[in-house]
DRENDO-1510 file (C-alpha; in Angstrom, 1 decimal, always signed):
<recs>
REC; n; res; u; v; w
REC; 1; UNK; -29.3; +46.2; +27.0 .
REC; 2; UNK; -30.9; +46.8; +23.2 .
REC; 3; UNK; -33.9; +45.1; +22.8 .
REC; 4; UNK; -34.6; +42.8; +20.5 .
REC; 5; UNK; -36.3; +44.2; +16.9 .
REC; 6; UNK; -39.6; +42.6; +16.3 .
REC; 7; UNK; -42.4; +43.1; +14.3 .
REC; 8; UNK; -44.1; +45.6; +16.9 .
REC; 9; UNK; -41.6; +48.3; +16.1 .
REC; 10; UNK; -43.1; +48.3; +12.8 .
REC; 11; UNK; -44.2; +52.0; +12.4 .
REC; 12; UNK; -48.3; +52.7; +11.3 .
REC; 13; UNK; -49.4; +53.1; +8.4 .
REC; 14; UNK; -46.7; +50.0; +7.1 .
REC; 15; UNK; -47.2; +48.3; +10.6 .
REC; 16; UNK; -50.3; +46.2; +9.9 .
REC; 17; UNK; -49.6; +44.9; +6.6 .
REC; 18; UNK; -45.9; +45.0; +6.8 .
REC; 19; UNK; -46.9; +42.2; +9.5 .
REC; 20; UNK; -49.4; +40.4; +7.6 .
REC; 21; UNK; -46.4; +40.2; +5.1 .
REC; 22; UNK; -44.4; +38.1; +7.8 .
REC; 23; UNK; -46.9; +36.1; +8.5 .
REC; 24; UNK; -48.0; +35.5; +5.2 .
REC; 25; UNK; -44.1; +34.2; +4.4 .
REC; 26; UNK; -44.3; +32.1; +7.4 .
REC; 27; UNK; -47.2; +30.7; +6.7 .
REC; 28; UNK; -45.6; +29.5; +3.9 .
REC; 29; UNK; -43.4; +27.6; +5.8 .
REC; 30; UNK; -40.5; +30.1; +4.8 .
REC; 31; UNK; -37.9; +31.2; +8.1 .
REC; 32; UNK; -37.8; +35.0; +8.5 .
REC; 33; UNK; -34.8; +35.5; +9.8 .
REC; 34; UNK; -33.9; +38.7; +12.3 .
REC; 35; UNK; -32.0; +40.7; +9.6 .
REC; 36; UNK; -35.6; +40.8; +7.3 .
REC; 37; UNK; -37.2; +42.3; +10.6 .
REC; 38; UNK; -35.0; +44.7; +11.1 .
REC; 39; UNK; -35.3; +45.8; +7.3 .
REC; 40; UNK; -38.8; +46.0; +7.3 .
REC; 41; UNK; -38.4; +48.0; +11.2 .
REC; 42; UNK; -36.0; +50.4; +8.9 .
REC; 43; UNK; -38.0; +50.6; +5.7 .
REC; 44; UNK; -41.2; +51.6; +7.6 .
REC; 45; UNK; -39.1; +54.4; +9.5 .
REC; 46; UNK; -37.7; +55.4; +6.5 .
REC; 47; UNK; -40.9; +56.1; +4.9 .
REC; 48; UNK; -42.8; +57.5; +7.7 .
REC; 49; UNK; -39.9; +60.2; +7.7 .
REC; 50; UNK; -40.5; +60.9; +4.0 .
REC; 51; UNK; -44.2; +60.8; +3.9 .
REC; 52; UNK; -45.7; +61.1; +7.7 .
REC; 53; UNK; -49.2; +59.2; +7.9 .
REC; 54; UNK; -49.4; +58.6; +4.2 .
REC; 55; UNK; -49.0; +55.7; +2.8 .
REC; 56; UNK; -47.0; +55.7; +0.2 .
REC; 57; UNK; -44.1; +53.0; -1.8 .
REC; 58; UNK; -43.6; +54.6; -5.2 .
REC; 59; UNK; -40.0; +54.1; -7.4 .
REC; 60; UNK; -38.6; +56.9; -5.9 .
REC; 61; UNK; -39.1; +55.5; -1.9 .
REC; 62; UNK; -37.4; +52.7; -3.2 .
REC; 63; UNK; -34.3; +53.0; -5.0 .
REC; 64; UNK; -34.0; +56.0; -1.8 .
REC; 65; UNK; -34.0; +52.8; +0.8 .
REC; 66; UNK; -31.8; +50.8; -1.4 .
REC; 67; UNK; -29.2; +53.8; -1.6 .
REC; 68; UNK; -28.4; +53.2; +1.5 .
REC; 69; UNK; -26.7; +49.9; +1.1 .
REC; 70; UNK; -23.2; +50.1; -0.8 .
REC; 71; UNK; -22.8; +46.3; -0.1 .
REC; 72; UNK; -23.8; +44.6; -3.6 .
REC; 73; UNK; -24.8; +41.3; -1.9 .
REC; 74; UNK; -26.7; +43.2; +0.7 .
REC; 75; UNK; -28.3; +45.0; -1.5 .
REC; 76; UNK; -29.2; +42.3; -3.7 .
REC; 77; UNK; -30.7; +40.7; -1.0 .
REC; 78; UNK; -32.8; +43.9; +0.1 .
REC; 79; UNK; -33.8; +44.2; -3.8 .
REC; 80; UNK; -35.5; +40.7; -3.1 .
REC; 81; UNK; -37.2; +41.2; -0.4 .
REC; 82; UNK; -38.6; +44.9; -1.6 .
REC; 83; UNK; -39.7; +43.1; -5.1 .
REC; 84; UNK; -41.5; +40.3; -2.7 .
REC; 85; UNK; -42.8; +42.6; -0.7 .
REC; 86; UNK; -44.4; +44.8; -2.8 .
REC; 87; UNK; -46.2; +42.3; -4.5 .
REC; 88; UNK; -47.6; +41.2; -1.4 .
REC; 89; UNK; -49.2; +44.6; -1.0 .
REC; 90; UNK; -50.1; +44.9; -4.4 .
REC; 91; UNK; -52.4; +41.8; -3.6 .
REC; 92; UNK; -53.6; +43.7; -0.7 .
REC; 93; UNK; -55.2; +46.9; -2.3 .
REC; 94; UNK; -52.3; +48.9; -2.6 .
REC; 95; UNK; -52.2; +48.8; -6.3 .
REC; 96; UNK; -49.7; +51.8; -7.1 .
REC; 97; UNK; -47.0; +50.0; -4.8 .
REC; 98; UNK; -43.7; +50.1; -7.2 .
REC; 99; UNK; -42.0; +46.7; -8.2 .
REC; 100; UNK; -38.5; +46.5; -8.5 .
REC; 101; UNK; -38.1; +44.9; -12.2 .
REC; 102; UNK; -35.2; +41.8; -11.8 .
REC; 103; UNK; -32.4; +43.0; -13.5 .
REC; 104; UNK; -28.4; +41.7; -13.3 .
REC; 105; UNK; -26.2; +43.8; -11.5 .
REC; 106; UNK; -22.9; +43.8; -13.0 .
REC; 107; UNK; -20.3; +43.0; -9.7 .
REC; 108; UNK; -17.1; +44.7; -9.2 .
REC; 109; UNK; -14.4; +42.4; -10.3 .
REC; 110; UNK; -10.7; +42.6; -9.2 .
REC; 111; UNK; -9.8; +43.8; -13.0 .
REC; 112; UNK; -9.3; +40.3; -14.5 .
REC; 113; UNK; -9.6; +40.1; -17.9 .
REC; 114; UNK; -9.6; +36.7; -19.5 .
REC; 115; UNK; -7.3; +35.9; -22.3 .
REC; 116; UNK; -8.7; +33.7; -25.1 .
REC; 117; UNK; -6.2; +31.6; -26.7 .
REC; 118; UNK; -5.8; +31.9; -30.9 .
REC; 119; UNK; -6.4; +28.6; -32.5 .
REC; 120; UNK; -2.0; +29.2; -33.2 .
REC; 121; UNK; -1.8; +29.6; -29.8 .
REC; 122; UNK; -3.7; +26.5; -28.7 .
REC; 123; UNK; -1.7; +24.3; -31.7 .
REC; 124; UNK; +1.6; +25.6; -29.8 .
REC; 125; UNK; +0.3; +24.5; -26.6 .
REC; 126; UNK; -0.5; +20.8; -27.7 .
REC; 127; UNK; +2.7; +20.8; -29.8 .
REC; 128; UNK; +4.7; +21.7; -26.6 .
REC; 129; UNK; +2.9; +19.4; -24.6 .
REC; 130; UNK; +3.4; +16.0; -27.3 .
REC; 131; UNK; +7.3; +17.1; -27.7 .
REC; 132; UNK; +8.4; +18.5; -24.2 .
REC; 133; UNK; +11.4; +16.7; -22.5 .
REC; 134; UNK; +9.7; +15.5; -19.0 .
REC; 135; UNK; +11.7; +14.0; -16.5 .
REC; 136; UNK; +13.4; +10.6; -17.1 .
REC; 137; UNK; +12.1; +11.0; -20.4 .
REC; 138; UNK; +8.7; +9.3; -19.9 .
REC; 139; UNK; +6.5; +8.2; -22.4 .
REC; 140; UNK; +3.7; +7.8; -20.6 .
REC; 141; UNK; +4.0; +11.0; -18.7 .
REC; 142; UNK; +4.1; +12.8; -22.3 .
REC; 143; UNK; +0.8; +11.4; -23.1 .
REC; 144; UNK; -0.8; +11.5; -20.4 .
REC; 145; UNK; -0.8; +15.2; -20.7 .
REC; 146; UNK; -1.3; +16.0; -24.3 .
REC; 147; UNK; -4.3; +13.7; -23.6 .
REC; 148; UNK; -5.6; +15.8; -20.4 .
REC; 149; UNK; -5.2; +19.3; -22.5 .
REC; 150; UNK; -7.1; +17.8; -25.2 .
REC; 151; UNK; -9.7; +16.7; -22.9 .
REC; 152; UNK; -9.9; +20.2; -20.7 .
REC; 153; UNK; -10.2; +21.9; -24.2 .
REC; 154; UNK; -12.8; +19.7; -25.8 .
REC; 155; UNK; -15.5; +19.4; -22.8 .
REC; 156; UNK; -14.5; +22.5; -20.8 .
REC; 157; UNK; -14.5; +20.3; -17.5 .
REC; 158; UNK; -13.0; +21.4; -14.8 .
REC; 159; UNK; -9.5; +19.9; -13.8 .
REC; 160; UNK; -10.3; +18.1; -10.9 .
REC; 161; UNK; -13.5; +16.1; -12.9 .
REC; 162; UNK; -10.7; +15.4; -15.7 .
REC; 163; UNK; -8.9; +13.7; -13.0 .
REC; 164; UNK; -11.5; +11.8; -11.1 .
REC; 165; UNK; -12.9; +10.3; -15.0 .
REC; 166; UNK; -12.2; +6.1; -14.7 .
REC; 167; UNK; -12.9; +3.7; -17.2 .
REC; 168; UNK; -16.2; +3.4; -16.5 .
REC; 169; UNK; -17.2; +6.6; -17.1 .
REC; 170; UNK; -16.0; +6.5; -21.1 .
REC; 171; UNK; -19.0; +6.0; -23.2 .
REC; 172; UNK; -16.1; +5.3; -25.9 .
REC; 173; UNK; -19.4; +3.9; -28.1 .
REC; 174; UNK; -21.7; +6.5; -27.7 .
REC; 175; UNK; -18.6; +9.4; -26.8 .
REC; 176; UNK; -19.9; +10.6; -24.0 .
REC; 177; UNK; -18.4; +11.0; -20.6 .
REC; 178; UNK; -20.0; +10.6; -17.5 .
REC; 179; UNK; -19.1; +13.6; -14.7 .
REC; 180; UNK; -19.8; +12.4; -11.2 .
REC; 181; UNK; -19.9; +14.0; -8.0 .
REC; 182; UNK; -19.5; +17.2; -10.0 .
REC; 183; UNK; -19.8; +20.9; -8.1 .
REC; 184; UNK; -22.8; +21.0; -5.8 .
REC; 185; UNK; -22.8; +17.3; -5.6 .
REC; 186; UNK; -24.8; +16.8; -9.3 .
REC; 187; UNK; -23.5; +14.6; -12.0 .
REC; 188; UNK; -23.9; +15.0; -15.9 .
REC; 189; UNK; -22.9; +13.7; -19.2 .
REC; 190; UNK; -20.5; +15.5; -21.3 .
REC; 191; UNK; -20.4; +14.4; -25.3 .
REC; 192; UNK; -17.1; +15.0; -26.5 .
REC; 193; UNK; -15.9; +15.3; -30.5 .
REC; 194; UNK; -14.7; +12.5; -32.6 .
REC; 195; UNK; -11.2; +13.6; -32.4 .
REC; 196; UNK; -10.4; +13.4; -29.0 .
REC; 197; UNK; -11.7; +9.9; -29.5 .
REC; 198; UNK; -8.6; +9.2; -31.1 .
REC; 199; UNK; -6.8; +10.4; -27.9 .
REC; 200; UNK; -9.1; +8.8; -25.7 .
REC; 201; UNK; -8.6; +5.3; -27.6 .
REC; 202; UNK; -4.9; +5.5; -27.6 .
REC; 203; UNK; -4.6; +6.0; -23.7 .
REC; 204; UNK; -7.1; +3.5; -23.1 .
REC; 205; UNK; -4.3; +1.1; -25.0 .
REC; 206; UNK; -1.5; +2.2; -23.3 .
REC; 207; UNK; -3.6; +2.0; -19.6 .
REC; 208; UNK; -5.6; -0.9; -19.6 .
REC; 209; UNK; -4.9; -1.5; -15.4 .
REC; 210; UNK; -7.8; -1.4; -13.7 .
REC; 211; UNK; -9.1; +2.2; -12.1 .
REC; 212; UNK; -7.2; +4.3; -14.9 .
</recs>
């Protein structure tokens, strides 16, 4: 049965203050979950096999720990807590402890390459949209979407917020939209440009029931 990693398999010299970190963090009121444990438990193995019973956490001891994780959010997440931590010694005497500068690390993508859309292009989109043939040849239908492009285009919202906009959140005075329940449960206001007004006032004509 493996034991559980606690702070006690921290390795001298990093053990004492490598603990006084922890407890610092929690005294904070911040949770120090298992998996920063067992990175510390690493790290201080790690540099007891490079340096023996000197202390030592220079640039080079770092980016060699963070080599070893090929996972970009892991590593991220290691990057943190080395920058964190060595400030914390830093505070504590050891004043040639090396902090990681924050920097972005460009993510591997899956090769997607936006397209952006020529102002032609965009004109042809609308123009499609006001002339195309929907079923049953509605009206309505026709303008609801050549509003809804419009709209997408102007503010940049995403689809679903389009969708979810009622009456109420029109500012038709003032043009400004009011985005509720947006992503990560915020809300904001959106201005929007005096010639999507004109879109905006002509489907408030043509759908004046209540909860459009």
């Amino acid at each position: 049965l493996r034991m559980k990693t606690t702070e006690k398999d921290f390795l001298e010299p990093y053990a004492t203050v490598f603990g006084k970190y922890v407890q610092f963090k929690r005294s904070l009121g911040e949770s120090i979950c298992q998996g920063v444990i067992c990175r510390l438990c690493k790290l201080s193995t790690f540099l007891v096999e490079r340096h023996g019973s000197e202390f030592s956490f220079s640039s080079s001891d770092v980016e060699g720990f963070l080599s070893r994780f090929k996972n970009n959010s892991t590593r991220e997440g290691c990057e943190s807590l080395l920058r964190q931590l060595a400030l914390f010694l830093r505070s504590n005497g050891y004043v040639e402890a090396y902090v990681l500068p924050p920097f972005i690390r460009r993510k591997e993508g899956n090769g997607f390459v936006p397209y952006i859309f020529s102002d032609e292009e965009v004109n042809l989109i609308f123009h499609a949209a006001d002339n195309f043939n929907w079923y049953r040849q509605c009206a309505e239908k026709q303008f609801f979407y050549g509003t809804l492009l419009r709209l997408l285009y102007s503010t940049g919202l995403r689809i679903n917020e389009a969708l979810s906009l009622s009456v109420a959140d029109v500012d038709m005075e003032n043009r400004i939209l009011h985005i509720r329940n947006a992503k990560g449960n915020t809300s904001r206001l959106v201005p929007y440009c005096e010639s999507l007004q004109t879109w905006i006032s002509l489907y408030a004509k043509k759908n004046r029931s209540d909860g459009d």
